[in-house]
N, C-alpha and C positions, 0 to 999 in steps of 0.2 A: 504494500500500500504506500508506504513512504516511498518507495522508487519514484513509483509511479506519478505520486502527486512531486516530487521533486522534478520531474518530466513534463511539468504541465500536462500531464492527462487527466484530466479532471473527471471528465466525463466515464472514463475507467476507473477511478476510487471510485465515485458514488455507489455501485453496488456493495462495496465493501464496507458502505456505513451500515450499522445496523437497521433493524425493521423500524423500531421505532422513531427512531431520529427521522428515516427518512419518508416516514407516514408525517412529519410534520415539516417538511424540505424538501421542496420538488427539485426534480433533478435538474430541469432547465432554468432555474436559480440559481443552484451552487453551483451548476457550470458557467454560468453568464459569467456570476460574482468575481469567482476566482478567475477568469478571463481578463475585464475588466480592471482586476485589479488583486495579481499574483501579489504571492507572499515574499518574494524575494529568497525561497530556496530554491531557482530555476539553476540545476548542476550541482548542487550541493546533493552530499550522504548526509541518512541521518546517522545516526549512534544509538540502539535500541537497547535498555538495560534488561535484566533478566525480570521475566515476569512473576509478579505473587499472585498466586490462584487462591480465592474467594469464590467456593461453587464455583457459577458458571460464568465468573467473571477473574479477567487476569488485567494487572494495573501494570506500567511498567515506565520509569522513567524514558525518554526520549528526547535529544536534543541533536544537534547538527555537527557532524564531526568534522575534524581539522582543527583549523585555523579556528572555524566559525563555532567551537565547543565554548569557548569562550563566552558566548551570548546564553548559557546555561542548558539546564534540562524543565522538559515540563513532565508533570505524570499523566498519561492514558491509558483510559480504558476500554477492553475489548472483550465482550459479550459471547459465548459458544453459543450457537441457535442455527436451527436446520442442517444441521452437520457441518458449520463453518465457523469462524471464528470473524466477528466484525468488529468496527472501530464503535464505540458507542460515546460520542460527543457529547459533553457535559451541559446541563441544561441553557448555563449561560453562552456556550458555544453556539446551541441551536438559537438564542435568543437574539443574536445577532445577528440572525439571516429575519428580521421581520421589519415589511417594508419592501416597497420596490425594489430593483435591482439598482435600479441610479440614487436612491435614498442609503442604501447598505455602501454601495462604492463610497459615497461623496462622504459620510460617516467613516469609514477605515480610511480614507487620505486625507482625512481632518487630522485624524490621530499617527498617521505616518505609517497603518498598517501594508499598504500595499510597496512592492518591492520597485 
Protein backbone atom coordinates (compact mmCIF):
# COMPACT_ATOMS: atom_id res chain seq x y z
CA UNK A 1 0.00 0.00 0.00
CA UNK A 2 2.73 2.45 0.80
CA UNK A 3 4.53 1.67 -2.55
CA UNK A 4 1.83 2.25 -4.04
CA UNK A 5 0.55 5.56 -2.79
CA UNK A 6 4.26 6.76 -2.73
CA UNK A 7 3.80 6.05 -6.70
CA UNK A 8 0.86 8.20 -6.84
CA UNK A 9 -1.48 5.40 -7.54
CA UNK A 10 -4.11 6.52 -5.77
CA UNK A 11 -6.70 5.08 -7.37
CA UNK A 12 -4.92 1.60 -6.51
CA UNK A 13 -4.65 2.07 -2.59
CA UNK A 14 -8.20 2.99 -2.39
CA UNK A 15 -9.22 -0.73 -2.33
CA UNK A 16 -6.97 -1.21 0.23
CA UNK A 17 -8.63 1.04 2.72
CA UNK A 18 -10.98 -0.79 4.63
CA UNK A 19 -14.98 -1.21 4.39
CA UNK A 20 -15.64 1.05 6.58
CA UNK A 21 -13.66 4.05 5.81
CA UNK A 22 -14.42 3.72 2.51
CA UNK A 23 -18.40 3.37 3.00
CA UNK A 24 -17.82 6.92 4.07
CA UNK A 25 -15.15 8.12 1.15
CA UNK A 26 -15.91 7.63 -2.40
CA UNK A 27 -13.36 6.65 -4.34
CA UNK A 28 -13.51 9.50 -6.93
CA UNK A 29 -12.67 11.86 -3.83
CA UNK A 30 -9.64 10.50 -2.50
CA UNK A 31 -8.45 10.11 -5.97
CA UNK A 32 -9.33 13.74 -7.16
CA UNK A 33 -7.90 14.87 -3.52
CA UNK A 34 -4.77 13.30 -3.41
CA UNK A 35 -4.28 14.37 -7.23
CA UNK A 36 -4.86 17.66 -6.78
CA UNK A 37 -2.83 17.93 -4.03
CA UNK A 38 -0.12 14.98 -3.26
CA UNK A 39 1.41 14.44 -0.17
CA UNK A 40 4.95 15.02 -1.00
CA UNK A 41 6.06 11.35 -0.74
CA UNK A 42 6.12 11.10 -4.60
CA UNK A 43 9.68 8.49 -4.69
CA UNK A 44 10.00 8.35 -1.27
CA UNK A 45 10.09 4.47 0.84
CA UNK A 46 8.24 4.22 3.63
CA UNK A 47 9.85 2.53 6.89
CA UNK A 48 7.13 0.04 8.28
CA UNK A 49 7.69 -0.85 12.13
CA UNK A 50 6.67 -4.30 13.35
CA UNK A 51 3.09 -4.67 13.88
CA UNK A 52 1.16 -5.34 17.58
CA UNK A 53 -1.96 -7.41 16.92
CA UNK A 54 -5.04 -6.60 18.85
CA UNK A 55 -7.70 -9.21 17.59
CA UNK A 56 -8.36 -8.21 14.24
CA UNK A 57 -6.42 -5.29 14.24
CA UNK A 58 -2.54 -4.73 13.98
CA UNK A 59 -1.07 -0.86 14.73
CA UNK A 60 2.23 -0.34 13.44
CA UNK A 61 4.46 2.73 13.57
CA UNK A 62 5.31 4.18 9.84
CA UNK A 63 7.31 6.87 8.63
CA UNK A 64 9.56 7.65 5.50
CA UNK A 65 12.97 6.28 5.21
CA UNK A 66 16.23 7.82 4.40
CA UNK A 67 17.17 11.06 4.61
CA UNK A 68 13.32 11.87 5.07
CA UNK A 69 13.13 9.45 8.70
CA UNK A 70 13.92 12.51 10.04
CA UNK A 71 10.39 14.07 9.78
CA UNK A 72 9.28 11.10 12.35
CA UNK A 73 6.80 8.17 12.41
CA UNK A 74 3.11 8.02 12.72
CA UNK A 75 1.06 4.86 14.12
CA UNK A 76 -1.45 2.97 11.68
CA UNK A 77 -3.86 0.80 11.75
CA UNK A 78 -4.92 -2.03 9.61
CA UNK A 79 -8.04 -4.13 10.11
CA UNK A 80 -8.03 -8.32 8.90
CA UNK A 81 -11.80 -8.43 7.16
CA UNK A 82 -12.79 -10.77 4.16
CA UNK A 83 -9.54 -12.53 4.03
CA UNK A 84 -7.34 -9.36 3.74
CA UNK A 85 -5.61 -7.10 5.69
CA UNK A 86 -6.65 -3.13 5.04
CA UNK A 87 -5.42 0.22 6.18
CA UNK A 88 -8.23 1.52 8.48
CA UNK A 89 -7.85 5.46 8.60
CA UNK A 90 -8.55 7.18 11.93
CA UNK A 91 -11.70 8.86 12.29
CA UNK A 92 -10.15 12.34 12.15
CA UNK A 93 -8.38 11.04 9.00
CA UNK A 94 -11.73 10.36 7.32
CA UNK A 95 -12.94 13.71 8.66
CA UNK A 96 -10.82 15.53 6.59
CA UNK A 97 -12.19 14.31 3.32
CA UNK A 98 -15.67 16.35 4.18
CA UNK A 99 -16.49 18.96 1.60
CA UNK A 100 -15.96 19.27 -1.98
CA UNK A 101 -12.93 18.25 -3.46
CA UNK A 102 -11.76 22.10 -4.15
CA UNK A 103 -12.94 22.81 -0.33
CA UNK A 104 -10.59 19.72 1.14
CA UNK A 105 -7.49 20.95 -1.51
CA UNK A 106 -7.79 24.74 -0.72
CA UNK A 107 -7.94 23.52 3.22
CA UNK A 108 -4.54 21.12 3.06
CA UNK A 109 -2.59 24.17 1.05
CA UNK A 110 -3.65 26.58 3.61
CA UNK A 111 -1.98 24.26 6.03
CA UNK A 112 1.19 23.29 3.62
CA UNK A 113 -0.31 19.61 3.44
CA UNK A 114 0.10 19.07 -0.13
CA UNK A 115 3.62 18.36 -1.50
Amino acid sequence: MFDLYAAEQYAAVYPLIDAQARAELPEHKWVAVHEKCPPGAAGLTYKVGKPVMTGQTAVMAVGLAGVASSLGSEEESFVYQDGGWFWAPSASDIAGYKGTVAEIVAARKATGECG
